[in-house]
ROMIMAR-989939 format. One line per field, with one value per residue (C-alpha): residue number from 1; residue in three letters; chain; y, z, x. Coordinates in steps of 0.5 Angstrom, whole numbers. Each point is the difference from the previous one (the first is absolute). Layout:
residues N
i <- NUM:...
aa <- ALA:...
ch <- A:...
v <- Y:...
w <- Z:...
u <- X:...
This chain:
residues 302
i <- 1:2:3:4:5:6:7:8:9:10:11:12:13:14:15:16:17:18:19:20:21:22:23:24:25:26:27:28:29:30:31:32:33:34:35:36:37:38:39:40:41:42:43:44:45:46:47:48:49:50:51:52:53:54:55:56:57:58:59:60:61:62:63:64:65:66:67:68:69:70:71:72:73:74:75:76:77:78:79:80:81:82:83:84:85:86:87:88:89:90:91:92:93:94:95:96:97:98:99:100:101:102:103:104:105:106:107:108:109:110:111:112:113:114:115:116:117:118:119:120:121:122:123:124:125:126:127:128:129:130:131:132:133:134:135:136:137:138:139:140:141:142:143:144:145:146:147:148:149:150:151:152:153:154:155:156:157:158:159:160:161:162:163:164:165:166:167:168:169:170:171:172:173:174:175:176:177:178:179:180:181:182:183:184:185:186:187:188:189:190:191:192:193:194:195:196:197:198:199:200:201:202:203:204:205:206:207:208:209:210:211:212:213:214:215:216:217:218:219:220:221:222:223:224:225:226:227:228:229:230:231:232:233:234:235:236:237:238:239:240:241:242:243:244:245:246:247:248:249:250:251:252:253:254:255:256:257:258:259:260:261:262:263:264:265:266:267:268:269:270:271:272:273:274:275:276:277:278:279:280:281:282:283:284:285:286:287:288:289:290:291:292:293:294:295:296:297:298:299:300:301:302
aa <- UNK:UNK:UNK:UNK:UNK:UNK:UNK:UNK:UNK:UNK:UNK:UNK:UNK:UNK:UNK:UNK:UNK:UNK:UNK:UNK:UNK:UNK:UNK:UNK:UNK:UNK:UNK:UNK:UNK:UNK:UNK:UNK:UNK:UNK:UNK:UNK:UNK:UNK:UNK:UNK:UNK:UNK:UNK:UNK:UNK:UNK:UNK:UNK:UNK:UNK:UNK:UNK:UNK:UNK:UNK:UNK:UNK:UNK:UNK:UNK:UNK:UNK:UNK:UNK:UNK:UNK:UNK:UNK:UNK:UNK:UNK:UNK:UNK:UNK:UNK:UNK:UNK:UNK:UNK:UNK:UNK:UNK:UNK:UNK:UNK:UNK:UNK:UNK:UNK:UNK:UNK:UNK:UNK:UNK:UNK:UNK:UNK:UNK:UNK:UNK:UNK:UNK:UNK:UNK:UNK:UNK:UNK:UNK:UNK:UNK:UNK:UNK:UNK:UNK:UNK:UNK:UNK:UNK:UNK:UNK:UNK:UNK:UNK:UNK:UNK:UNK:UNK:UNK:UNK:UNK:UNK:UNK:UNK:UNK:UNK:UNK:UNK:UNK:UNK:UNK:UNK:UNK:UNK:UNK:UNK:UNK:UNK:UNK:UNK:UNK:UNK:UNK:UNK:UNK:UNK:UNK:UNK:UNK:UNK:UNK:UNK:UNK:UNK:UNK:UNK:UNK:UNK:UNK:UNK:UNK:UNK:UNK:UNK:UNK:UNK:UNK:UNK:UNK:UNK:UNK:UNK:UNK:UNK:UNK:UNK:UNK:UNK:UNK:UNK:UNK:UNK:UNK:UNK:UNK:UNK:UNK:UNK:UNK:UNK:UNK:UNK:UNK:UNK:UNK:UNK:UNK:UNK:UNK:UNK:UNK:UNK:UNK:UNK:UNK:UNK:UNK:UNK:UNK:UNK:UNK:UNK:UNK:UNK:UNK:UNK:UNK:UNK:UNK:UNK:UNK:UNK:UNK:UNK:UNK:UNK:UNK:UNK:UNK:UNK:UNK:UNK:UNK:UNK:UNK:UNK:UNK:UNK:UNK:UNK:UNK:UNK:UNK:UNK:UNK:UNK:UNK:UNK:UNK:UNK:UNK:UNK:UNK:UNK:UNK:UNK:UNK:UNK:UNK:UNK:UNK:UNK:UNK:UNK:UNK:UNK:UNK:UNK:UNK:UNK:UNK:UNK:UNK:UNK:UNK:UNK:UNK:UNK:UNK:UNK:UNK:UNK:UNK:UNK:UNK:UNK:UNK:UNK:UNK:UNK:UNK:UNK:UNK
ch <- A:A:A:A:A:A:A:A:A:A:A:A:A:A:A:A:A:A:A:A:A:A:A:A:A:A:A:A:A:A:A:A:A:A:A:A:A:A:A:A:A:A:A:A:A:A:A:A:A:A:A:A:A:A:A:A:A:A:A:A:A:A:A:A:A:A:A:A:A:A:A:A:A:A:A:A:A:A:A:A:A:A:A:A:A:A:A:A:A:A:A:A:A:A:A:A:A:A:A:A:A:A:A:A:A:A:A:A:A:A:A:A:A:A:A:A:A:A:A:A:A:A:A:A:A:A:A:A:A:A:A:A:A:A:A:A:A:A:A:A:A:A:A:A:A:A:A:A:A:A:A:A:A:A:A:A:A:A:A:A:A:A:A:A:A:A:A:A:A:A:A:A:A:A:A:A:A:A:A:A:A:A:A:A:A:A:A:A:A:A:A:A:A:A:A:A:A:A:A:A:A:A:A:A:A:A:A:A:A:A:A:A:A:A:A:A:A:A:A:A:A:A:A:A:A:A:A:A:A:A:A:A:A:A:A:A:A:A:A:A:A:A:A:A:A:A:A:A:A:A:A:A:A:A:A:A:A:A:A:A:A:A:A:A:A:A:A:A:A:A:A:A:A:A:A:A:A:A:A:A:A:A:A:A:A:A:A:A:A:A:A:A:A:A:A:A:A:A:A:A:A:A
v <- -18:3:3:6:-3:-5:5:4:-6:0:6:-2:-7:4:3:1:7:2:-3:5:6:2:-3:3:4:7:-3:2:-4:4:3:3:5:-2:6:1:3:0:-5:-6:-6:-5:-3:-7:-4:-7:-3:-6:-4:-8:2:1:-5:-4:-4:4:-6:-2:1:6:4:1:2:5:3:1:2:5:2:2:3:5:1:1:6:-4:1:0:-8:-1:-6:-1:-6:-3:-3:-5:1:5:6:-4:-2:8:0:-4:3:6:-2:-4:5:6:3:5:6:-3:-2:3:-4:-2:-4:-1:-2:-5:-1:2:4:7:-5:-6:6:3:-7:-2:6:0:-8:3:5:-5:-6:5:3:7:6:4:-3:5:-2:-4:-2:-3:-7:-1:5:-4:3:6:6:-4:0:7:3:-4:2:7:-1:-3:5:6:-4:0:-8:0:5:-3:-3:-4:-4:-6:-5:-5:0:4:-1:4:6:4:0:2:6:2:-1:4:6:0:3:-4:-5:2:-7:-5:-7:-4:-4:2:-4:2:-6:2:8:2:5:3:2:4:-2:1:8:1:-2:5:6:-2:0:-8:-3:-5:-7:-6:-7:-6:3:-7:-2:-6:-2:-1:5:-4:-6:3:2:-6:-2:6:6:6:6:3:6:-1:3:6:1:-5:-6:-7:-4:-2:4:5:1:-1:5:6:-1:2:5:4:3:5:0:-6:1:-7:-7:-6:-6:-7:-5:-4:-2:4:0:3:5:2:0:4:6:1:2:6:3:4:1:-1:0:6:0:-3:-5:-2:-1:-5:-5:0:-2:-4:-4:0:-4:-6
w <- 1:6:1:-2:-7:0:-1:-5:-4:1:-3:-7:1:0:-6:2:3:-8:-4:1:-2:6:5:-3:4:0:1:7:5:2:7:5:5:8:2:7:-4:-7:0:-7:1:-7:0:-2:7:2:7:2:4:-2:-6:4:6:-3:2:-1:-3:-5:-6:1:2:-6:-3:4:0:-8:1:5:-5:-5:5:0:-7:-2:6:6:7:4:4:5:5:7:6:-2:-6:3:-4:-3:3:1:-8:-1:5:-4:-6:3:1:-5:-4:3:-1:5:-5:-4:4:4:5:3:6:5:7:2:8:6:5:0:2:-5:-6:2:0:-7:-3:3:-2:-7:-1:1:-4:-6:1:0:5:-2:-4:-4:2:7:0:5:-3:0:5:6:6:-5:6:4:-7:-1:5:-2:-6:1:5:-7:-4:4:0:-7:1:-5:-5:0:5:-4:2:-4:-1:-6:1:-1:6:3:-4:5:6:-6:-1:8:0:-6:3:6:-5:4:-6:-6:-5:0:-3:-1:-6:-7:-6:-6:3:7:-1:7:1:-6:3:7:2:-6:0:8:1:-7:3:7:-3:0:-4:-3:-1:-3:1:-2:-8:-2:5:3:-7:-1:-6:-5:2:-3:-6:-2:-7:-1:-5:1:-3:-6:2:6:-5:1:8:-3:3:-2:6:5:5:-3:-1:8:1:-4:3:7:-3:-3:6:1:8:0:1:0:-2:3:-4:3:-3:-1:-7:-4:-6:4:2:-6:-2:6:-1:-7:3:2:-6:-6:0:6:0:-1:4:-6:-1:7:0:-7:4:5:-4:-4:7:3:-6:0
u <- 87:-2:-7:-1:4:-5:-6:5:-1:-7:-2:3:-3:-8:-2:-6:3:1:-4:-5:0:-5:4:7:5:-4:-6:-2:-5:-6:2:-5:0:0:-5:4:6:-1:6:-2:1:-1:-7:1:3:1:-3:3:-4:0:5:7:-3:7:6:5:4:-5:0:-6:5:4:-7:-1:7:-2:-7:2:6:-6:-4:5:1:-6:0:-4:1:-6:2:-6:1:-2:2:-6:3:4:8:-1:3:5:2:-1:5:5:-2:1:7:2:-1:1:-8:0:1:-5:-6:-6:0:-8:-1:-5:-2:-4:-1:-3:3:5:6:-1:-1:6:4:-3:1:8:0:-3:6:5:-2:-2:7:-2:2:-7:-6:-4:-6:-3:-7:-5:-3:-7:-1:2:1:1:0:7:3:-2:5:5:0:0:5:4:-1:1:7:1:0:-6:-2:-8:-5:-6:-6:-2:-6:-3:-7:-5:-3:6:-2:-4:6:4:-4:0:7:1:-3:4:6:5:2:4:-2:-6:0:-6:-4:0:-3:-4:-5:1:-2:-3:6:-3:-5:3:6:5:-4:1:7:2:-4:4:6:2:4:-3:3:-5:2:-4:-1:-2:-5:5:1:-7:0:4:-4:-6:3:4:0:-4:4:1:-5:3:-2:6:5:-3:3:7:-3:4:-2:-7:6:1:-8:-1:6:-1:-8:2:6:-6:-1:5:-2:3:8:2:-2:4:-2:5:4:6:0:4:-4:-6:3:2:-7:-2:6:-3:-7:4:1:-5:-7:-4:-8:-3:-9:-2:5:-1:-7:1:6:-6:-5:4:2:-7:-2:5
């Protein structure tokens, strides 16, 4: 059975796709604009970082390829990497590869070095370990060295090797530069920290880069994992029906997904079942204020 046989395969072995009448074939992820061109992109992505930082030879890769085969199916696209997570670009390659992703993908990956000439070189090497001849969407990482980068970037694009060029952080102390940069309207997408307990965004950033016409993508929705510690044997609300929650996942991500500012939200793994679970967020209700405002409290008093 070769590769692409196996992941034929795999689709009749993963019930989950049709056992729910939410999640059937006419069912749609929830899409959101890119404000640059008007262009959507599904609001559920994957990041990668620690997850797909593997061996190739073990057995954690054949996890990925069928958690990568149910991303797809389900509608995904947006993978965020970055040359700081060790393997990763690398096995998003051979999965690229093996499976023949190109078609399927919005690729995002980062540049993360100082210096025009180093940039220039990583984001060539990222290229080539990714398989890819154009990547969608290009971004400077935690802002380092972000004014070199930036030349290479526009360079890239004006070339049609990239689509986007973007601008990241993690952490709120980050926020006010992202708001300088984001006045310069040079960026197309910024990424930084979202959560429903990391809410500084809420008050400034989240608003500046929509009226700038940013896309916007959120990583660390769970708050590092810290989220589901807190709730742990803790069950959901009842009232968590009304927005079609099933899981504390779910929950965490329709939260963020309520903003409609926000254009994608790109939680990482590389467990099957937690990708699942993740995907699923990405369908019916979302919060309305209201809504927001009780999960808010209801998590604030845990």
């Amino acid at each position: 059975m070769n590769k692409r046989k196996f992941l034929q395969y795999l689709l009749s072995t993963l019930p989950i796709l049709h056992s729910n009448q939410l999640y059937a074939e006419n069912a749609k992820l929830i899409q959101r604009q890119i404000p640059k061109d008007q262009k959507k992109i599904p609001a559920i992505g994957l990041g990668t970082y620690v997850g797909f930082n593997i061996d190739e030879k073990s057995n954690k890769y054949k996890e990925l390829a069928k958690l990568m085969f149910s991303f797809n199916k389900f509608g995904g696209k947006l993978i965020d990497t970055s040359p700081m997570y060790g393997n990763s670009e690398y096995i998003i390659g051979k999965l690229n590869k093996d499976y023949e992703l190109n078609k399927k993908l919005f690729f995002a990956t980062k540049v993360w070095t100082n210096g025009q000439i180093n940039g220039e070189r990583q984001i060539k090497n990222s290229f080539k370990l990714m398989n890819i001849n154009k990547c969608q969407l290009v971004q400077i990482h935690n802002l380092l060295d972000w004014k070199s980068h930036l030349y290479t970037l526009e360079k890239l694009k004006e070339e049609g090797l990239i689509d986007y060029i973007g601008i990241t952080h993690f952490h709120s102390g980050a926020y006010d530069d992202l708001i300088k940069i984001i006045k310069m309207k040079k960026f197309d997408f910024v990424q930084f920290n979202h959560s429903i307990v990391e809410r500084q965004a809420e008050k400034k950033l989240i608003r500046f880069a929509n009226d700038y016409n940013h896309a916007i993508i959120i990583n660390r929705p769970f708050a590092g994992g810290s989220l589901f510690r807190r709730v742990k044997g803790i069950a959901l609300p009842v009232w968590a029906n009304e927005i079609e929650c099933k899981t504390w996942a779910q929950f965490f991500l329709k939260y963020i997904l309520s903003f409609n500012e926000i254009t994608c939200v790109i939680p990482g793994t590389s467990k099957h079942k937690h990708l699942v679970d993740n995907m699923k967020a990405g369908f019916g209700k979302l919060p309305d204020v209201n809504m927001r405002i009780k999960m808010q409290k209801f998590i604030s008093e845990i």
